[in-house]
C-alpha positions in Angstrom: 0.0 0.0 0.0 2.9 2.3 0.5 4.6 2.1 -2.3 1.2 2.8 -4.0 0.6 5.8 -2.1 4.2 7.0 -3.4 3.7 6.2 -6.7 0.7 7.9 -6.4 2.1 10.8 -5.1 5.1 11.4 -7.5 2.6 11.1 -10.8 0.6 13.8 -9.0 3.7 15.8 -8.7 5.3 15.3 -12.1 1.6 16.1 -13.9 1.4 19.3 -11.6 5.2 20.1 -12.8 4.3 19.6 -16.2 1.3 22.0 -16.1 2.8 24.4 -14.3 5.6 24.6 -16.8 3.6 24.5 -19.7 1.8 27.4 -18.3 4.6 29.0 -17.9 5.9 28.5 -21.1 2.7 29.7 -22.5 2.6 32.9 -20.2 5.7 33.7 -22.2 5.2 32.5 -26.0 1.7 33.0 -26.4 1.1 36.2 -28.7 -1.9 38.5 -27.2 -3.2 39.1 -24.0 -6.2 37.3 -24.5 -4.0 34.1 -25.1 -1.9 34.9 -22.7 -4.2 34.8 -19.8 -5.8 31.2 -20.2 -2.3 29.7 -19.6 -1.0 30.6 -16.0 -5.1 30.3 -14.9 -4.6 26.7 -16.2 -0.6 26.2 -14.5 -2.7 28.0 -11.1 -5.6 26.0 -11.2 -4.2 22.4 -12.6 -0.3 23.0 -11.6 -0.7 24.4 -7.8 -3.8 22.6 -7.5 -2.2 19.1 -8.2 0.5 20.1 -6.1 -1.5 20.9 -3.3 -3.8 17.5 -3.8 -0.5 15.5 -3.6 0.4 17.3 -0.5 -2.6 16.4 1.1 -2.4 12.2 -0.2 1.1 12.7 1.2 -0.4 13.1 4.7 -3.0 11.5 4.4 -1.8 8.1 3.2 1.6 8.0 4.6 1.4 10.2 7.9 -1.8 8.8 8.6 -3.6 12.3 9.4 -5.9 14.3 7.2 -4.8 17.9 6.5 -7.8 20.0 5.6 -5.4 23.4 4.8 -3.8 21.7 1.6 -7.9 21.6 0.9 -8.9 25.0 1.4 -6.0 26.5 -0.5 -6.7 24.2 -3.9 -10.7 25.1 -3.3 -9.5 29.1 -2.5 -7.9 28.4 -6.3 -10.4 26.9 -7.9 -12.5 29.9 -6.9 -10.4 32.5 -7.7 -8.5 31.9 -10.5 -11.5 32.0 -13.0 -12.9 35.2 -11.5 -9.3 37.3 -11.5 -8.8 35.6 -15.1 -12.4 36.9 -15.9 -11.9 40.6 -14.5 -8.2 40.9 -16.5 -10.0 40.3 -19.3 -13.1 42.9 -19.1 -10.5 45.1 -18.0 -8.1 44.6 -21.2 -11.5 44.9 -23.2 -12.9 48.0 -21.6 -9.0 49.8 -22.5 -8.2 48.3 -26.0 -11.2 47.2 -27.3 -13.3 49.4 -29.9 -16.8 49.9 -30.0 -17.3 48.6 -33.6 -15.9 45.2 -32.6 -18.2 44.6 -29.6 -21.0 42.2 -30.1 -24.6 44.4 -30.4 -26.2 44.5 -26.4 -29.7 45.0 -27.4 -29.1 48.4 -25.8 -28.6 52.0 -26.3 -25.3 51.0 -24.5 -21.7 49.9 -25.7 -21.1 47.3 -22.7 -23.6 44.6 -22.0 -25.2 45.9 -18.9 -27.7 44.7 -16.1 -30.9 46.4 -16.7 -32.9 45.0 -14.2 -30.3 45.4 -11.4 -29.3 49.1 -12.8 -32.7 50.5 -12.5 -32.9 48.8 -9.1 -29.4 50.4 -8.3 -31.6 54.2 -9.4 -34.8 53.1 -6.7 -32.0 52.9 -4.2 -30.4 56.3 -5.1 -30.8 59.6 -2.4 -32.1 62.3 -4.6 -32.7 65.7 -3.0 -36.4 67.2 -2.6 -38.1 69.3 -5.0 -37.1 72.3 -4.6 -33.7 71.8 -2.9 -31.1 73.8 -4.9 -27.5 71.8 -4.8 -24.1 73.6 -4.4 -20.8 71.9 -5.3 -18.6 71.3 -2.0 -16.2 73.9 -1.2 -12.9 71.9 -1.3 
């Protein structure tokens, strides 16, 4: 059973090497931004990930303990990545992209927008009373 465990272990290792080094490799070759950003999501998510999960085997099936931090780091970037891969992206949109080559929103708008949530967002909004004249701040 040990040497199982080991074995085990060391292909989780070498697969989470290998991803992490492709995504590295990708991270430096790959030719836009766009391109650029699936591969160190994929080395994060697959590469520290696998790292992590072997970690936790190691403990588990050879130290005979369960180690739940190993656990809630690979779940923490499982989480994350996608979302931080997602905002890098909206961001490199909203500064390079033109408005000609965005997809048509249905909209009087550019960006795809919430409509339901922005006129929510306007229900929730202080106005001042009829009537009330408004000053700018003396700064």
């Amino acid at each position: 059973m040990e040497t199982f465990a080991e074995i085990l272990i060391s292909v989780m290792l070498v697969g989470a090497g290998l991803f992490g080094l492709i995504g590295s490799y990708g991270l430096l070759k790959l030719p836009s931004t766009m391109t650029r950003l699936h591969a160190p999501t994929k080395a994060t998510t697959l590469g520290v990930g696998g790292v992590l999960i072997a970690s936790m085997l190691y403990f588990l099936l050879l130290q005979g303990r369960l180690s739940f931090h190993e656990l809630l780091i690979t779940v923490f970037l499982l989480l994350t990545a996608p979302i931080t891969a997602n905002f890098i992206a909206k961001a490199h949109l909203h500064r390079y992209g033109e408005e000609d080559d965005l997809p048509d929103t249905g909209t009087t708008r550019d960006w795809a927008t919430f409509e339901e949530q922005e006129t929510d967002m306007e229900a929730l909004m202080i106005r001042p009373a009829p009537g009330t004249v408004m000053t700018k701040p003396d700064h």
